[in-house]
C-alpha positions as CSV (number, residue, x, y, z in Angstrom):
1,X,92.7,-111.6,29.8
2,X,91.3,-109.4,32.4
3,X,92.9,-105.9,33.3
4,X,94.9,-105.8,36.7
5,X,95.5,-102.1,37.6
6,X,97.8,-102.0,40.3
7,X,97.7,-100.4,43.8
8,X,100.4,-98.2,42.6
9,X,98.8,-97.7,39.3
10,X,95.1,-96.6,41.4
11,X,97.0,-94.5,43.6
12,X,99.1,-92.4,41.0
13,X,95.5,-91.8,39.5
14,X,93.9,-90.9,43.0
15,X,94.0,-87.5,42.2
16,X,92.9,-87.4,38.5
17,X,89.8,-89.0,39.8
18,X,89.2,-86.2,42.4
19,X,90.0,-83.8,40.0
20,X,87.3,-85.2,37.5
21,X,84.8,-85.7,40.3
22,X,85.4,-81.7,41.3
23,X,85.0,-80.5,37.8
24,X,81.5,-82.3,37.2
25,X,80.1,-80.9,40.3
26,X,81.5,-77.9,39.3
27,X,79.8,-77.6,36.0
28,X,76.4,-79.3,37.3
29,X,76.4,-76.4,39.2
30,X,76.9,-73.8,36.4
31,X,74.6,-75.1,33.9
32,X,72.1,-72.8,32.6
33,X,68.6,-72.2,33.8
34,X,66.0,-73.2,31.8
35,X,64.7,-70.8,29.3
36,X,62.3,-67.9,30.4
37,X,58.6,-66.7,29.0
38,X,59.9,-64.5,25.9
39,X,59.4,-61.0,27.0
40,X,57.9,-58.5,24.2
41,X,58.5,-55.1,24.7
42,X,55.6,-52.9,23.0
43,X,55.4,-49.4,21.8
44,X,52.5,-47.2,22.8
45,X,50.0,-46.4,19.8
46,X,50.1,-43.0,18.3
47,X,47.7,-41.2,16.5
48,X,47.2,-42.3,12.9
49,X,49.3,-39.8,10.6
50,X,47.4,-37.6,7.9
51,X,46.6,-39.1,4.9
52,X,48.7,-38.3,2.1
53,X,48.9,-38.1,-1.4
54,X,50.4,-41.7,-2.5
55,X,53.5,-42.2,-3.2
56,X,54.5,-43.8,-6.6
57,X,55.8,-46.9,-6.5
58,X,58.6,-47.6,-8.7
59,X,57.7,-49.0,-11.7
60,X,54.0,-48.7,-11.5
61,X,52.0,-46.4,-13.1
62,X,49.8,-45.2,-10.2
63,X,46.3,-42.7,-11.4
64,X,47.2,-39.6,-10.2
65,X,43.5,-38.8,-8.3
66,X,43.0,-35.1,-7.7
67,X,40.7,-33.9,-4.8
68,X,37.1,-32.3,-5.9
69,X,37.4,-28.3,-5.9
70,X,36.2,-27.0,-2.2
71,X,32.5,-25.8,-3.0
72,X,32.0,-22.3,-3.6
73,X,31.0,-20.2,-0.7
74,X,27.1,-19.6,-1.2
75,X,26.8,-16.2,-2.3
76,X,24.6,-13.9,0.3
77,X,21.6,-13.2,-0.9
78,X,21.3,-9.3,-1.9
79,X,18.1,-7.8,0.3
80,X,17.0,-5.0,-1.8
81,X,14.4,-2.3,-0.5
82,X,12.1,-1.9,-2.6
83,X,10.3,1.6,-2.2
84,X,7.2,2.0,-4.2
85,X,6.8,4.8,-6.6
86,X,3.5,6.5,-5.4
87,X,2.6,8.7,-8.5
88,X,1.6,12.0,-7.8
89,X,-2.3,12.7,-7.3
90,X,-2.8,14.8,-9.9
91,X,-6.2,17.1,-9.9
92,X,-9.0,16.1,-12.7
93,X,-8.2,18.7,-15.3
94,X,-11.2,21.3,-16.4
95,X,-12.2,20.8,-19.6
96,X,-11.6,24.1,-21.8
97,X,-14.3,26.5,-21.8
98,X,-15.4,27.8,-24.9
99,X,-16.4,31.4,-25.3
100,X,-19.7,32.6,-27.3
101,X,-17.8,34.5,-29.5
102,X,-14.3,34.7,-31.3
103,X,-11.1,35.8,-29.4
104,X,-11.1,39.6,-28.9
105,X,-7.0,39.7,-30.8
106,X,-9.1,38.1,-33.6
107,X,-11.7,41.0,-34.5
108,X,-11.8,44.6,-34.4
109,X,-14.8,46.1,-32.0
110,X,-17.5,46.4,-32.0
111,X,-17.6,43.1,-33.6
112,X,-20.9,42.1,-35.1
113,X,-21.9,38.2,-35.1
114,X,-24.1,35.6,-34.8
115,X,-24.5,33.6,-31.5
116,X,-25.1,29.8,-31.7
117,X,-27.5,28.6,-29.0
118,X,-25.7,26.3,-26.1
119,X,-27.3,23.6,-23.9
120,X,-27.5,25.3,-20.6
121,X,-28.3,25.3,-17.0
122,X,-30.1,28.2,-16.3
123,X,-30.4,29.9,-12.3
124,X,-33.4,32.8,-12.3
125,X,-32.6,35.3,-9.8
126,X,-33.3,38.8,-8.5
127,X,-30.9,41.2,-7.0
128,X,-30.0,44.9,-6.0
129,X,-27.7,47.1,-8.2
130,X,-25.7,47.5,-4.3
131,X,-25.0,43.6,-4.5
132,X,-25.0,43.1,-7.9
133,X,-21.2,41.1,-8.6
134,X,-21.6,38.9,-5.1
135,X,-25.8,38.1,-6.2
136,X,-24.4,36.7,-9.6
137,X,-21.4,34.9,-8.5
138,X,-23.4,33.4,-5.6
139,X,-25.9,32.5,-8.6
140,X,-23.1,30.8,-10.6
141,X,-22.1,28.6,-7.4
142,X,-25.5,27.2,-7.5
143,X,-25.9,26.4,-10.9
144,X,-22.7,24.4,-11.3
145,X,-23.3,22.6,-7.9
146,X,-26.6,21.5,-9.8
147,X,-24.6,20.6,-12.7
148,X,-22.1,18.4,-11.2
149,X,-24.7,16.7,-8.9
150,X,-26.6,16.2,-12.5
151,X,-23.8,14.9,-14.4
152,X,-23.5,17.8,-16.7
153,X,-20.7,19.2,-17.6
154,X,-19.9,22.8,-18.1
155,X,-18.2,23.5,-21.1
156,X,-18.8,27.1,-21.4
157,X,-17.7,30.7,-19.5
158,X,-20.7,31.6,-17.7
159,X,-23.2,34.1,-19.3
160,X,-25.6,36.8,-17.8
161,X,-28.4,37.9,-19.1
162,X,-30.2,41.2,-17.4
163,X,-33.8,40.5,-18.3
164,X,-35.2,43.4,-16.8
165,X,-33.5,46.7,-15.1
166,X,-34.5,49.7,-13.2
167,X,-33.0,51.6,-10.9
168,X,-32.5,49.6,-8.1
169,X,-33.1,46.6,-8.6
170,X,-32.2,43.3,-12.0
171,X,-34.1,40.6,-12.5
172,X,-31.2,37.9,-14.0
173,X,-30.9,34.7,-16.1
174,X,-26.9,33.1,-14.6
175,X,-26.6,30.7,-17.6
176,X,-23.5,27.6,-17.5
177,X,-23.3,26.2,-20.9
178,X,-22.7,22.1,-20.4
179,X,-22.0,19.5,-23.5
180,X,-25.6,18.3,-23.2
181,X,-28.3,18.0,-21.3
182,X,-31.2,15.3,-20.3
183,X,-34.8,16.0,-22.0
184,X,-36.3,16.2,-18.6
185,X,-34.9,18.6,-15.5
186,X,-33.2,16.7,-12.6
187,X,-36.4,16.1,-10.3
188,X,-33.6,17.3,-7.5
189,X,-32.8,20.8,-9.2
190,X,-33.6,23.5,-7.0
191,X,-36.4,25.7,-7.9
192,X,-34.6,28.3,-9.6
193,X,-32.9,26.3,-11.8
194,X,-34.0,25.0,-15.5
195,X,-32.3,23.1,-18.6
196,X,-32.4,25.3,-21.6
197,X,-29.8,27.4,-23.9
198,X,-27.4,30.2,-23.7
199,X,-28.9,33.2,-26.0
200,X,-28.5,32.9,-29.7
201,X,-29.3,35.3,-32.6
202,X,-27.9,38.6,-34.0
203,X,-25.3,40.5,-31.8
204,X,-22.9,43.4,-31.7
205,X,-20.0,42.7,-29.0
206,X,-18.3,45.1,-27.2
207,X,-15.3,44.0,-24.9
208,X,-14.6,45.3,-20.8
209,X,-11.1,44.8,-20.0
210,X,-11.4,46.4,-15.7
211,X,-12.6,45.7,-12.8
212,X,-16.7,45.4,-12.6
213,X,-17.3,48.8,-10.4
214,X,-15.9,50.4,-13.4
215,X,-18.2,49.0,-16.1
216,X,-21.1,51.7,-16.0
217,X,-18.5,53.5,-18.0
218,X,-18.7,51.3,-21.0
219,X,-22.3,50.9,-21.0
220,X,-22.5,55.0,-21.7
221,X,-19.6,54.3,-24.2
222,X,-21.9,51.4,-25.8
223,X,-24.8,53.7,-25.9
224,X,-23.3,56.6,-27.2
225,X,-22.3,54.1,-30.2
226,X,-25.6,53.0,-30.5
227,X,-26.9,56.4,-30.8
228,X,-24.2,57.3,-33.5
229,X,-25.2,54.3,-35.4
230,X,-28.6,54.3,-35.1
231,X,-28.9,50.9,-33.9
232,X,-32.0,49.8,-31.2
233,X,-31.5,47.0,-29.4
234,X,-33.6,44.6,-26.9
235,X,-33.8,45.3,-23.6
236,X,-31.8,42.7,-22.5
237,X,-28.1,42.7,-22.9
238,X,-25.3,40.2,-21.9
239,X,-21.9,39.6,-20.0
240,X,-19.9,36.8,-20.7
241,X,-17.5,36.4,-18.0
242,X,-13.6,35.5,-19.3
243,X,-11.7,36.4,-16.4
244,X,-14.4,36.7,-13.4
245,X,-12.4,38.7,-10.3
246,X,-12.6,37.6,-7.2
247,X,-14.1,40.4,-5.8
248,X,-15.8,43.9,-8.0
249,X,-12.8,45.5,-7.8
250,X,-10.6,43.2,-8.9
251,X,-8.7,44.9,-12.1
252,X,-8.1,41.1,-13.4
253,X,-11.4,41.4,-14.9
254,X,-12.4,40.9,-18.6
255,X,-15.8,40.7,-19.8
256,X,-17.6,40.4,-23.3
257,X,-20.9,42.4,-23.5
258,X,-23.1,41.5,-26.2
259,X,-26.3,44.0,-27.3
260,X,-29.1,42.8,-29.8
261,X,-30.3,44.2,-32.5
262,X,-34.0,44.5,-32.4
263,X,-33.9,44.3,-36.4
């Protein structure tokens, strides 16, 4: 049976049909636009943060690791000056002299004695009575330059002995006693100067305690004792110089005089 739809029928739904055909147009053109290249939106980088100390996560035990100790500065090395001790030059001491007889504070003079014989170095000389103290000191220079250019050395005060007088004039023996000396002179000794010893023997000693232009004075006091006593002596008599002045009239001046007995 087919379906009639009458005139009357198509006309009442004339408009519907419009209406229908409006709407589809209508929402063809409404319909969305096809979907657009998604669009990220990006941050710009920062700088990584510091690193820090972990955090602990809950419920796990996380080793707590501790940073070494920051090294020690290096310590600066101490500069020390060093300044080195230069010791003192000291001068070679002298050796101490030995006298031919005992301490005058230990004997009551005139002392009589015996005088042990010294190795010596002996100068010879001549002089007037006018230059007497410079002739004998000049002789004593001499004889210890010898000494020391020998290898001797002087152990002793020096010694004169007057081998001859007059009245103007002394013929002298300037004696240095040393520890020792060779058998045989130094083939450089001056002429004038010998190896041999200081006098030994029987003596009477008599002390000068002034200055040398004063000792004609204890000679006359020496003789007038000889003369009391009776005593005759050699010829020759000796000075043994302690204390030996700078210059004959020095008062610093002490010298021991010894006189032989002839018997």
């Amino acid at each position: 049976m087919g379906l009639r739809i009458s005139s009357t029928a198509v006309m009442a739904m004339a408009p519907l049909w419009v209406a229908l055909t409006v709407m589809s147009a209508v929402a063809q053109s409404i319909s969305p636009a096809p979907p657009s290249a998604t669009v990220i939106e990006t941050v710009p980088l920062s700088a990584p943060a510091p690193a820090t100390a972990s955090q602990p996560v809950s419920g796990v035990d996380v080793p707590k690791v501790e940073s070494p100790p920051a090294a020690a500065p290096s310590p600066v090395p101490q500069v020390t000056t060093v300044v080195p001790t230069i010791a003192p030059t000291l001068p070679t001491p002298t050796p101490t002299l030995t006298s031919l007889a005992p301490p005058v504070s230990e004997a009551t003079l005139p002392d009589p004695l015996e005088l042990q014989p010294k190795p010596a170095v002996i100068v010879h000389g001549k002089a007037q009575w006018e230059s007497a103290y410079n002739e004998i000191r000049d002789a004593f220079s001499r004889g210890r330059a010898s000494a020391e250019k020998a290898g001797l050395v002087i152990t002793g005060y020096p010694v004169t002995v007057f081998v001859d007088t007059n009245d103007t004039s002394f013929t002298y023996d300037a004696i240095l006693p040393v520890a020792s000396v060779p058998e045989l002179t130094p083939v450089d000794f001056p002429t004038d100067t010998r190896l041999g010893t200081t006098p030994a023997g029987k003596a009477i000693r008599f002390a000068h305690l002034a200055s040398y232009d004063e000792i004609d004075g204890a000679y006359e006091q020496i003789t007038a004792y000889l003369d009391a006593k009776d005593i005759v002596v050699k010829d020759a008599f000796i000075e043994e110089y302690l204390v030996f002045g700078d210059t004959s009239a020095s008062p610093a001046t002490t010298i021991n005089i010894f006189v032989q007995p002839k018997k």
